[in-house]
mmCIF file of the C-alpha atoms, coordinates in Angstrom:
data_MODEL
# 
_entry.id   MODEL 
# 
loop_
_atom_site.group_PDB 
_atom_site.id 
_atom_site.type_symbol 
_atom_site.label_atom_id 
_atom_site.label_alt_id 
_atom_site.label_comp_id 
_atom_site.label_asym_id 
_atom_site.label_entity_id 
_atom_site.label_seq_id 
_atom_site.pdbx_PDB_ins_code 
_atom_site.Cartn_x 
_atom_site.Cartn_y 
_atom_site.Cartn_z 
_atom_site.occupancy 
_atom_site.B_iso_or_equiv 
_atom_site.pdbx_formal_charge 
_atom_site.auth_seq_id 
_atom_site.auth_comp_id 
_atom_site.auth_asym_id 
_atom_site.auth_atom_id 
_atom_site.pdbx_PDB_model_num 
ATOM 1   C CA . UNK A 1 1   ? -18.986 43.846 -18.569 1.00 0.00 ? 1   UNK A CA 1 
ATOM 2   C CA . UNK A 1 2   ? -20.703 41.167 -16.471 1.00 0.00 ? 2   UNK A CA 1 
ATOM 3   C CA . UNK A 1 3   ? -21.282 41.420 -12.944 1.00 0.00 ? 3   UNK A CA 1 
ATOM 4   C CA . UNK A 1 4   ? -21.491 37.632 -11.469 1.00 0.00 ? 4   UNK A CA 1 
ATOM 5   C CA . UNK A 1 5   ? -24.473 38.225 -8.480  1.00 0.00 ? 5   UNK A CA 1 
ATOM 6   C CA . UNK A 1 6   ? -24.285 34.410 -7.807  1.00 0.00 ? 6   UNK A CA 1 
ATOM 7   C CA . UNK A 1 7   ? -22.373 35.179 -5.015  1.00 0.00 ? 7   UNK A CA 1 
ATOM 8   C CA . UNK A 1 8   ? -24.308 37.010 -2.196  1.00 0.00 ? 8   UNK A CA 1 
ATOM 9   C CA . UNK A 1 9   ? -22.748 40.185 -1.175  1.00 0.00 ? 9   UNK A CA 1 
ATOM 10  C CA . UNK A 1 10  ? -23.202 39.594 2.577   1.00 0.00 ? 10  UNK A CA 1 
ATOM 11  C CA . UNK A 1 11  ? -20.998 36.365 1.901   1.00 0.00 ? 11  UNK A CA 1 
ATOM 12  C CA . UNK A 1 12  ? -18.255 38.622 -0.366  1.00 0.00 ? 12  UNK A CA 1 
ATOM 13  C CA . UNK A 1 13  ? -14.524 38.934 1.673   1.00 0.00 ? 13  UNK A CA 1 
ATOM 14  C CA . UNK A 1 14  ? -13.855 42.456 1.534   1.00 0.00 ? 14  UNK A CA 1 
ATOM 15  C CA . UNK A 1 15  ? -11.071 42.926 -1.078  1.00 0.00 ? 15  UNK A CA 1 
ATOM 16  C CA . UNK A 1 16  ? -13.576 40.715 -3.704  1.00 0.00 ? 16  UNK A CA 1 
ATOM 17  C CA . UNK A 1 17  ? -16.186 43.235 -2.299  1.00 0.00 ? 17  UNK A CA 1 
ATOM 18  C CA . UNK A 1 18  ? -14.173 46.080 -3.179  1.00 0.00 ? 18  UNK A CA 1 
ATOM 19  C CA . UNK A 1 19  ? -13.497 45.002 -6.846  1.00 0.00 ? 19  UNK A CA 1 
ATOM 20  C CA . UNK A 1 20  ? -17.015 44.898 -7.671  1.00 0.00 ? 20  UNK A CA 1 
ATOM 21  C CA . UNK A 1 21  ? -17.941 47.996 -6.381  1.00 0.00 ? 21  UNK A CA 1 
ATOM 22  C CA . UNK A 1 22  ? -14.970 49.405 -8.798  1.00 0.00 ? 22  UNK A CA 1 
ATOM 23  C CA . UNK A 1 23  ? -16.935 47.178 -11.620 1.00 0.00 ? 23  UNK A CA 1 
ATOM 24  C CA . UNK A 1 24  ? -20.574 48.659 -11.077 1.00 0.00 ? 24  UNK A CA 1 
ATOM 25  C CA . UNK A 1 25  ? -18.870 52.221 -10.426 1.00 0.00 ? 25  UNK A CA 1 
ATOM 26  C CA . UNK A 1 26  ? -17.218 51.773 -14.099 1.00 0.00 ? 26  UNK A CA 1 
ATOM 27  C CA . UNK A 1 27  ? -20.191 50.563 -15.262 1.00 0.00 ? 27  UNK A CA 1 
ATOM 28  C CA . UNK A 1 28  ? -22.252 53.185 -14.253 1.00 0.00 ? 28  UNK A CA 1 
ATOM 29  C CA . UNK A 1 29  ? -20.170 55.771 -14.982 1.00 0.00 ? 29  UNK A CA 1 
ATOM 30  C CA . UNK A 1 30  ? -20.004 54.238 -18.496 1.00 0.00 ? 30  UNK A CA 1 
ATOM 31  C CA . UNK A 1 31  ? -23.901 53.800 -18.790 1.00 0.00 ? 31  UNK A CA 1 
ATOM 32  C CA . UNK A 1 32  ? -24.534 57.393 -17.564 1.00 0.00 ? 32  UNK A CA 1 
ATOM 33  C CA . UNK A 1 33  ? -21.866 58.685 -20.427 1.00 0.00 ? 33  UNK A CA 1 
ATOM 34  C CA . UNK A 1 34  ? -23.454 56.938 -23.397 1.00 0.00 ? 34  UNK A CA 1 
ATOM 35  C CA . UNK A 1 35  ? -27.083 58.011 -21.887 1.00 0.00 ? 35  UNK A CA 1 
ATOM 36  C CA . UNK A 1 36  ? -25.625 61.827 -21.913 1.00 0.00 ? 36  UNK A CA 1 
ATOM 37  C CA . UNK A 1 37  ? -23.970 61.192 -25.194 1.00 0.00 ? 37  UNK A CA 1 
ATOM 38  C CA . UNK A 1 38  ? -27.053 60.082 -26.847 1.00 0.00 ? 38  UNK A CA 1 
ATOM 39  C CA . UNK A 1 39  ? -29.152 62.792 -25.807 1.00 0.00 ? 39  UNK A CA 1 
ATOM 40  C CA . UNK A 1 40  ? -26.782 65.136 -27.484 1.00 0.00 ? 40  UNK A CA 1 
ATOM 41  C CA . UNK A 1 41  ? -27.268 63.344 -30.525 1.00 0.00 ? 41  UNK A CA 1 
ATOM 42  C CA . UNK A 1 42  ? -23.428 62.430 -30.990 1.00 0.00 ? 42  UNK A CA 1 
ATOM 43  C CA . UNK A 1 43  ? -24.266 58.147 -31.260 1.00 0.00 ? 43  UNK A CA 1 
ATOM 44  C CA . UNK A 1 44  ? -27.029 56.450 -32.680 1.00 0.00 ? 44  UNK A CA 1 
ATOM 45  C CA . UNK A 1 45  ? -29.833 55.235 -30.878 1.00 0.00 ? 45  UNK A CA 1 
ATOM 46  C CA . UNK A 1 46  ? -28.734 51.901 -32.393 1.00 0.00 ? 46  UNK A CA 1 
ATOM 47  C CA . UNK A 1 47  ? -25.538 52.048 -31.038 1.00 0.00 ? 47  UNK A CA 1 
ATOM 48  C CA . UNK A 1 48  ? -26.417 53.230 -27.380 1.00 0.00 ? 48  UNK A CA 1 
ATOM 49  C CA . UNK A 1 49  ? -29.427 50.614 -27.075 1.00 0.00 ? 49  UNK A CA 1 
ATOM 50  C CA . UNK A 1 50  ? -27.294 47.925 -28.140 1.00 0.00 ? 50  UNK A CA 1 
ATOM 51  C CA . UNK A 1 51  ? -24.503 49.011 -25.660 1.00 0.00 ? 51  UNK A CA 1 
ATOM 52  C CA . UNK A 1 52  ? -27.224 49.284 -23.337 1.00 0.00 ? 52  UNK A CA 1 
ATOM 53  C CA . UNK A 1 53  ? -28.891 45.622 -24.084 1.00 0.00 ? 53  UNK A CA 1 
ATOM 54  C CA . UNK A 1 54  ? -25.103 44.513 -23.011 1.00 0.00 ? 54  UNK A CA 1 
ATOM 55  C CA . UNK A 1 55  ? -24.570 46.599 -19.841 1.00 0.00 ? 55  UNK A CA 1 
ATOM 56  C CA . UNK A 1 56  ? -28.155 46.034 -18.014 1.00 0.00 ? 56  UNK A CA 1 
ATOM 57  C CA . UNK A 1 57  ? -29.308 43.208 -19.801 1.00 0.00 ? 57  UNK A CA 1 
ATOM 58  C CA . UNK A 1 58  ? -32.026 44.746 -20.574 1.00 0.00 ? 58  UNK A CA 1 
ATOM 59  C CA . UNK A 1 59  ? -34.326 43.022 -23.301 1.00 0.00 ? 59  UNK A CA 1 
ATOM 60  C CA . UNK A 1 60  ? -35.205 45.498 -26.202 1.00 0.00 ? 60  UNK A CA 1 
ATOM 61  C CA . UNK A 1 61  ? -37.303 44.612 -29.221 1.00 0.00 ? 61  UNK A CA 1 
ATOM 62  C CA . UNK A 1 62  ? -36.372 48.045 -31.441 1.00 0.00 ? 62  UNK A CA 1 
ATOM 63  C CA . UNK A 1 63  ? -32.982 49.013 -31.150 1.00 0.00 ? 63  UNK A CA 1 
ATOM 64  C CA . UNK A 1 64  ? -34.124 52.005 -32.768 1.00 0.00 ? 64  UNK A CA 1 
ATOM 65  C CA . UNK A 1 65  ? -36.236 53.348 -29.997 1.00 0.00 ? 65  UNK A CA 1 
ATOM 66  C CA . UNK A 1 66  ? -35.096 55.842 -27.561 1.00 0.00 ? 66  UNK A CA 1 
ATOM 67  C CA . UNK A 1 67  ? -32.661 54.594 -25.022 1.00 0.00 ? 67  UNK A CA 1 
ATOM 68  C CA . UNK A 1 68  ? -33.696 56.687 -22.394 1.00 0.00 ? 68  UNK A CA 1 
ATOM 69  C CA . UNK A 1 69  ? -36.533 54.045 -22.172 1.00 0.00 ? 69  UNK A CA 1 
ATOM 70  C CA . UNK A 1 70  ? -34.322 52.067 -20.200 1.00 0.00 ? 70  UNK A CA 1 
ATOM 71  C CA . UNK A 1 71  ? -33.566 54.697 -17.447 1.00 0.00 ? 71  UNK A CA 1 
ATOM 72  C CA . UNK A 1 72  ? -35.093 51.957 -15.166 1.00 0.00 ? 72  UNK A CA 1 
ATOM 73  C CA . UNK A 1 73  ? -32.599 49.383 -15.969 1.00 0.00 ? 73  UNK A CA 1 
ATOM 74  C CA . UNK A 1 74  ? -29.574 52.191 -15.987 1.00 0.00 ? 74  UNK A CA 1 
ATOM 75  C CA . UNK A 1 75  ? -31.131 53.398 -12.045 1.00 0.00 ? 75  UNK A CA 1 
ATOM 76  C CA . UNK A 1 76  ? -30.985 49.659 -11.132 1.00 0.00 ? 76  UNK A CA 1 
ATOM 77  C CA . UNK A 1 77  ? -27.144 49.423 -11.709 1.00 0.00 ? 77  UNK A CA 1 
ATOM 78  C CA . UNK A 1 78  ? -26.788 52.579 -9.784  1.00 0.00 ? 78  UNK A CA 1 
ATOM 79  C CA . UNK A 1 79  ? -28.658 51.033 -6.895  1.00 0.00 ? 79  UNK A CA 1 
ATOM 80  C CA . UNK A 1 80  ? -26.732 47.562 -7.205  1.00 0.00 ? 80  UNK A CA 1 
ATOM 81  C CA . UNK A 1 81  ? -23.328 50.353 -6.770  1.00 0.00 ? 81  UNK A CA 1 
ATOM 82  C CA . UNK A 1 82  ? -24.961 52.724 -4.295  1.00 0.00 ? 82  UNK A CA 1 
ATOM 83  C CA . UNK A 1 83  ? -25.262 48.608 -2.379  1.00 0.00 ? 83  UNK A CA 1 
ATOM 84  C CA . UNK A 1 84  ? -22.566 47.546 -2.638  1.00 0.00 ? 84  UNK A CA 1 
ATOM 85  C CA . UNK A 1 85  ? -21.031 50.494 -1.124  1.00 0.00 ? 85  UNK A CA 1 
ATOM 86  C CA . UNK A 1 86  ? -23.104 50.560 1.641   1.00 0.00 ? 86  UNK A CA 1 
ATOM 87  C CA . UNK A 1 87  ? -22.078 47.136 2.553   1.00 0.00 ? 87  UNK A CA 1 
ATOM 88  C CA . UNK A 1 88  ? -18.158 47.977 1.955   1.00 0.00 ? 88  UNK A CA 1 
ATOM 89  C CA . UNK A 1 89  ? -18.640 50.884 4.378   1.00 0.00 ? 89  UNK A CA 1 
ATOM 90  C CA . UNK A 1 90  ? -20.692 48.899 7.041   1.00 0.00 ? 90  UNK A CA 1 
ATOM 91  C CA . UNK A 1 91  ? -18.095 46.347 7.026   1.00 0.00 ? 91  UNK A CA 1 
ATOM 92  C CA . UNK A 1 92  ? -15.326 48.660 7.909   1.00 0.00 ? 92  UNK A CA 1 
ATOM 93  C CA . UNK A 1 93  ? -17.013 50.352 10.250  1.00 0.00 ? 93  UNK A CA 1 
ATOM 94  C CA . UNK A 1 94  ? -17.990 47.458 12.230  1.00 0.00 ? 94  UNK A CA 1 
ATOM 95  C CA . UNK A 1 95  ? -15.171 46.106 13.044  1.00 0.00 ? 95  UNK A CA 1 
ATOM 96  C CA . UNK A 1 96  ? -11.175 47.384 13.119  1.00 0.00 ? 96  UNK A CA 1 
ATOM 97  C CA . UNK A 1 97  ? -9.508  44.120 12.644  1.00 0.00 ? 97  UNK A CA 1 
ATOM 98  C CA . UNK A 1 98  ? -12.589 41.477 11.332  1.00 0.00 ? 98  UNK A CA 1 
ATOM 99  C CA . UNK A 1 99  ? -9.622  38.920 10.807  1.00 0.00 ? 99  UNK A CA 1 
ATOM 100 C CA . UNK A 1 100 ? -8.785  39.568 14.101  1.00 0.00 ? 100 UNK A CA 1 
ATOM 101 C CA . UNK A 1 101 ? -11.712 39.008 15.446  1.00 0.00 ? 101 UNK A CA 1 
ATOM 102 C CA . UNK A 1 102 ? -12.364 35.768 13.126  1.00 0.00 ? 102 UNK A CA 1 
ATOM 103 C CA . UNK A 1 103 ? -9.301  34.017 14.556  1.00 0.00 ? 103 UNK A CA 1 
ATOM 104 C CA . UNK A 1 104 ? -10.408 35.048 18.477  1.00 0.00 ? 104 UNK A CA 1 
ATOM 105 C CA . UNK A 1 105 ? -13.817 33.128 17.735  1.00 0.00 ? 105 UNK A CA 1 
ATOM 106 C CA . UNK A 1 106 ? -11.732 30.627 16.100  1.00 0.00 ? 106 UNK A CA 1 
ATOM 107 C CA . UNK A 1 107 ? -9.582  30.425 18.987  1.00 0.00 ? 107 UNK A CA 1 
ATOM 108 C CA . UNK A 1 108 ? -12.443 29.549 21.405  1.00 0.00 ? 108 UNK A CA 1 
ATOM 109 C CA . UNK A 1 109 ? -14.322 27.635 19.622  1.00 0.00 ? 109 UNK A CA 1 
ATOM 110 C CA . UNK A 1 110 ? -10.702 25.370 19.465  1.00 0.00 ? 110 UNK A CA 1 
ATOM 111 C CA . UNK A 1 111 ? -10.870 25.696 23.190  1.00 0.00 ? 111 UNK A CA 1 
ATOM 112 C CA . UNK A 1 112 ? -14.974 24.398 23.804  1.00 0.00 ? 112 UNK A CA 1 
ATOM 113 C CA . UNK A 1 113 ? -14.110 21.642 21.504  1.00 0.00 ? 113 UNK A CA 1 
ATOM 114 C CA . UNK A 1 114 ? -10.704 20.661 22.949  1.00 0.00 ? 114 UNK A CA 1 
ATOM 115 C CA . UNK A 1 115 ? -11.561 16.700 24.230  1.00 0.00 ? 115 UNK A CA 1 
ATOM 116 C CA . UNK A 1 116 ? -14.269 16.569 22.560  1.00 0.00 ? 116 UNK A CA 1 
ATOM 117 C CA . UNK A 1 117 ? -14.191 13.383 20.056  1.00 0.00 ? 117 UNK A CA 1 
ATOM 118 C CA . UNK A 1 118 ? -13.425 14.025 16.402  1.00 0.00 ? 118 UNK A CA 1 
ATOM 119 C CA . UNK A 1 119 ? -11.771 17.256 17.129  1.00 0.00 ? 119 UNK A CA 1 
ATOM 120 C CA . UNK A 1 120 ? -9.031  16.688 20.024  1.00 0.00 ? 120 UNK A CA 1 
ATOM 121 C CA . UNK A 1 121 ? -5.665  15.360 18.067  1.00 0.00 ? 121 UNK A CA 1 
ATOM 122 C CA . UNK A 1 122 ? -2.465  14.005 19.882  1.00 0.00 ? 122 UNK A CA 1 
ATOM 123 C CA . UNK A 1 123 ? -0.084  16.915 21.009  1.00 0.00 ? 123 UNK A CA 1 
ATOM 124 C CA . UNK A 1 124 ? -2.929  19.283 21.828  1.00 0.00 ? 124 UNK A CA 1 
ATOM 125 C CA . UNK A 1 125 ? -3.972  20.273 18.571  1.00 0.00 ? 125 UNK A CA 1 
ATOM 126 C CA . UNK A 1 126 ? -7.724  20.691 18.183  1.00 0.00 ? 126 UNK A CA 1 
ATOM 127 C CA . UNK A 1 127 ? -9.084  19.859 14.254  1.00 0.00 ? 127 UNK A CA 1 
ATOM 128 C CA . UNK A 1 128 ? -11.946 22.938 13.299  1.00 0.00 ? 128 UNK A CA 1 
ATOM 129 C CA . UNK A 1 129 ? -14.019 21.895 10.408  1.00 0.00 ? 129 UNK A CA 1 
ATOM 130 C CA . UNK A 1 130 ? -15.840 24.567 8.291   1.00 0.00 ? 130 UNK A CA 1 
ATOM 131 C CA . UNK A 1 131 ? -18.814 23.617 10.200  1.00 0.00 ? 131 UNK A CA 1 
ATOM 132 C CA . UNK A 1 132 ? -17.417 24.648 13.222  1.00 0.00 ? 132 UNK A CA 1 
ATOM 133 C CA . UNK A 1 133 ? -15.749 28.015 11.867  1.00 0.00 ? 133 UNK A CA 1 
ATOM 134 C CA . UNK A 1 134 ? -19.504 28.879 10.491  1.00 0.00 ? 134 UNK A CA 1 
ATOM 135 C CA . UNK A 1 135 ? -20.779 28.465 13.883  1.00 0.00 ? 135 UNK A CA 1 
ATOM 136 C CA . UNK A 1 136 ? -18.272 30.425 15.525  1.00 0.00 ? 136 UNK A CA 1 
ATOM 137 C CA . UNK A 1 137 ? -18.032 33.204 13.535  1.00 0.00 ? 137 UNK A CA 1 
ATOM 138 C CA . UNK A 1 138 ? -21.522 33.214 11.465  1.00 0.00 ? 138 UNK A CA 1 
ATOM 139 C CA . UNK A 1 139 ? -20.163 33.533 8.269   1.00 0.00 ? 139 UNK A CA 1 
ATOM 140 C CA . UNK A 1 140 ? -20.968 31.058 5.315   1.00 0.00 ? 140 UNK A CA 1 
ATOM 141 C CA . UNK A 1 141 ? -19.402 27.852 5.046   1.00 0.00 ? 141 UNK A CA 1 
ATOM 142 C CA . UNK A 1 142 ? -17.609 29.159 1.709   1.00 0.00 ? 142 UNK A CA 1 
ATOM 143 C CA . UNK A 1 143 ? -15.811 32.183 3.742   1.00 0.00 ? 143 UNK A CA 1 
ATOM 144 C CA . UNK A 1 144 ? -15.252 29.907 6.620   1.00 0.00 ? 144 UNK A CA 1 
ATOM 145 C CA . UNK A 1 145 ? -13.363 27.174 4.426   1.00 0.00 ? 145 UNK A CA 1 
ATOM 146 C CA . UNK A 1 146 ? -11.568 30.053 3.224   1.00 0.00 ? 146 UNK A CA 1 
ATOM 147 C CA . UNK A 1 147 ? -10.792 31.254 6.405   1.00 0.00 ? 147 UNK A CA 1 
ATOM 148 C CA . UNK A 1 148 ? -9.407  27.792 7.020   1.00 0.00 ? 148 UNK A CA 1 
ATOM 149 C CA . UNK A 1 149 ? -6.690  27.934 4.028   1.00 0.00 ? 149 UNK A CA 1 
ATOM 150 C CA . UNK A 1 150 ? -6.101  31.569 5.221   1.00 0.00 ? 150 UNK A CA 1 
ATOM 151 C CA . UNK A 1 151 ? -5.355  31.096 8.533   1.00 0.00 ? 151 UNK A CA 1 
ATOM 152 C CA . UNK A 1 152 ? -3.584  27.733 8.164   1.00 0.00 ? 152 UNK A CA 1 
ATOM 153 C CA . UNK A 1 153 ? -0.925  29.386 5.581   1.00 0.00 ? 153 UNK A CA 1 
ATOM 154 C CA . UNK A 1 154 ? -0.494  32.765 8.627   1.00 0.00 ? 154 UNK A CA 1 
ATOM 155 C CA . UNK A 1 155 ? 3.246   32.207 9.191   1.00 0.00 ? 155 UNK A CA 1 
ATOM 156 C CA . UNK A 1 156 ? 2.216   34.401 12.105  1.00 0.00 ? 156 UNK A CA 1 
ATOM 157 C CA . UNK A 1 157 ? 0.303   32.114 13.451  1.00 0.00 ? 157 UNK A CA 1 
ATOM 158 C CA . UNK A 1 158 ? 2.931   29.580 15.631  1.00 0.00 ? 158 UNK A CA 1 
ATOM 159 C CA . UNK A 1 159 ? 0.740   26.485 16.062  1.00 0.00 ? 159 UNK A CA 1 
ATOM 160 C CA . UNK A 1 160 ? -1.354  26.400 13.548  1.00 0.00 ? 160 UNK A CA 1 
ATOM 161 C CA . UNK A 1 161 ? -1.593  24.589 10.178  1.00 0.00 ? 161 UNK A CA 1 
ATOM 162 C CA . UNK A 1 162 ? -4.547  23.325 8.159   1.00 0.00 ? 162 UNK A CA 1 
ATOM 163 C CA . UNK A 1 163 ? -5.089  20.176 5.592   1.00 0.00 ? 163 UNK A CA 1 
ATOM 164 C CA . UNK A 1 164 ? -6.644  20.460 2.323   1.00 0.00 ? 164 UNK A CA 1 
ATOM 165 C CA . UNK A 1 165 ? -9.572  18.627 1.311   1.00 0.00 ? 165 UNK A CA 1 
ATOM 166 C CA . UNK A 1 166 ? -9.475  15.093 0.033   1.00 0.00 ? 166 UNK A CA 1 
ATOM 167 C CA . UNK A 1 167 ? -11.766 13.218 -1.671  1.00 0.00 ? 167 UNK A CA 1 
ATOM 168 C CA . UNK A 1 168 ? -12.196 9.601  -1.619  1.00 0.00 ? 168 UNK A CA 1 
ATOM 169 C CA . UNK A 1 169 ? -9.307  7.237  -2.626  1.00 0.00 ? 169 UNK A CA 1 
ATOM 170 C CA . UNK A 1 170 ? -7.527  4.087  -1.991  1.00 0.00 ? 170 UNK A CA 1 
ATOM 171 C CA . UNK A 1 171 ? -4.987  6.000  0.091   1.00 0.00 ? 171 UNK A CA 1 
ATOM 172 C CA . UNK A 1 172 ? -7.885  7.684  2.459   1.00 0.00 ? 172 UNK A CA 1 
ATOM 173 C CA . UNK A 1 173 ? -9.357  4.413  3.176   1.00 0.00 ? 173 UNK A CA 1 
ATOM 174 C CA . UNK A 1 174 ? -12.113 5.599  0.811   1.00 0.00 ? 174 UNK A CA 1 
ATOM 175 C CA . UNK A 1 175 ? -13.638 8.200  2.324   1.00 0.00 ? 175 UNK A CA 1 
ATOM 176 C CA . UNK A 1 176 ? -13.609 12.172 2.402   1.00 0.00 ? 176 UNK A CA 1 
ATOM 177 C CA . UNK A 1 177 ? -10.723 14.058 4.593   1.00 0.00 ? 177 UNK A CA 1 
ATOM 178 C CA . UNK A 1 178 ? -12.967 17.286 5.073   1.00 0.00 ? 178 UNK A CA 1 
ATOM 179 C CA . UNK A 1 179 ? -10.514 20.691 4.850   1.00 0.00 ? 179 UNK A CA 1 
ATOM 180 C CA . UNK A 1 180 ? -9.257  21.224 8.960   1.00 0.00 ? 180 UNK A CA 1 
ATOM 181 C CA . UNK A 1 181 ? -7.998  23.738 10.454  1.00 0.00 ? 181 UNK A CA 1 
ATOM 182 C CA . UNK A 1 182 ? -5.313  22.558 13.241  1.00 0.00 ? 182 UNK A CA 1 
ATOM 183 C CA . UNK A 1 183 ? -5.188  24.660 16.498  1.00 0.00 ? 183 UNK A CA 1 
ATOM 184 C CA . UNK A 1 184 ? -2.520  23.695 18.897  1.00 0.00 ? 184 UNK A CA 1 
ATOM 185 C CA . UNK A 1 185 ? -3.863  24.715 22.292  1.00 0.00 ? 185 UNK A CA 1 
ATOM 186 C CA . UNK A 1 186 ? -0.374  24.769 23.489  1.00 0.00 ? 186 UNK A CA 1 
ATOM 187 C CA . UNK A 1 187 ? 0.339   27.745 21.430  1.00 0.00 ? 187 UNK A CA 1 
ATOM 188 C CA . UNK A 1 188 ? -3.398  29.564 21.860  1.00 0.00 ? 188 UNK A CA 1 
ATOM 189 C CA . UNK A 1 189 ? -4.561  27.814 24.677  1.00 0.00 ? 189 UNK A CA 1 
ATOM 190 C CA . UNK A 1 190 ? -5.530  30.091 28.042  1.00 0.00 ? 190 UNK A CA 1 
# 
């Protein structure tokens, strides 16, 4: 089982947060039963380093030495989980509602950049970039463009809507239509 850290966990949306946690916690649980099962001498050293070697990727020369050399490696994955949880908990501690709070920051930052030129759109809809959503809310401009698709598709949300990236093309004039999130001030103005 492979754990993809590419992604930093501080960056993570809760429910993908979640599901690794569940992944190191399986893993761990699995590394700490072949450990105990190999020092009761049911599986071969072999066997366990190789599982090991897999799990931790931990580089091993002699699959035939003892496994328990690789406690280290075994203790990292437990402090990658013990991490990850930490983070899970601070995140629902901090705030009740986070998407809640998102769209309020949202909201205002659709209200400083109402007239503003290359945001203010006819009928009083304000366009938000992902630019503009990192800057409001401080989260990375990966979350916030998600954030953008998420909010736009809210059939809760009256007023709002949201266009999807587009990259260059004869029908575009040639040029990039960046994803925007449309607020209509109407709707969420004062």
């Amino acid at each position: 089982m492979s754990i993809d850290a590419s992604v930093p966990v501080e960056e993570m949306e809760r429910d993908e947060l979640e599901a690794r946690v569940r992944a190191l916690e399986t893993r761990l649980d699995d590394l700490e039963e072949r450990v105990q099962r190999n020092s009761e001498g049911t599986v071969s050293k072999t066997a366990v380093n190789h599982l090991l070697v897999a799990l931790t990727n931990a580089d091993v020369d002699d699959y035939r030495a003892d496994p328990m050399r690789l406690r280290e490696e075994v203790a990292e994955v437990g402090s990658m989980v013990y991490r990850h949880e930490s983070i899970v908990e601070e995140q629902r501690s901090a705030v009740d509602d986070p998407m809640s709070e998102n769209w309020s920051k949202i909201v205002e930052a659709a209200q400083n950049l109402d007239g503003t030129s290359g945001h203010t759109r006819p009928d009083n809809y304000v366009a938000l970039y992902g630019s503009d959503i990192v800057q409001a809310t401080g989260h990375s401009e990966r979350y916030a463009l998600n954030l953008i698709e998420k909010f736009g598709q809210d059939d809760s949300k009256k007023g709002v809507t949201w266009k999807p990236h587009e990259p260059p093309q004869p029908s575009n004039n040639h040029s990039v239509k960046k994803k925007t999130l449309l607020v209509d001030l109407d709707v969420w103005g004062n």
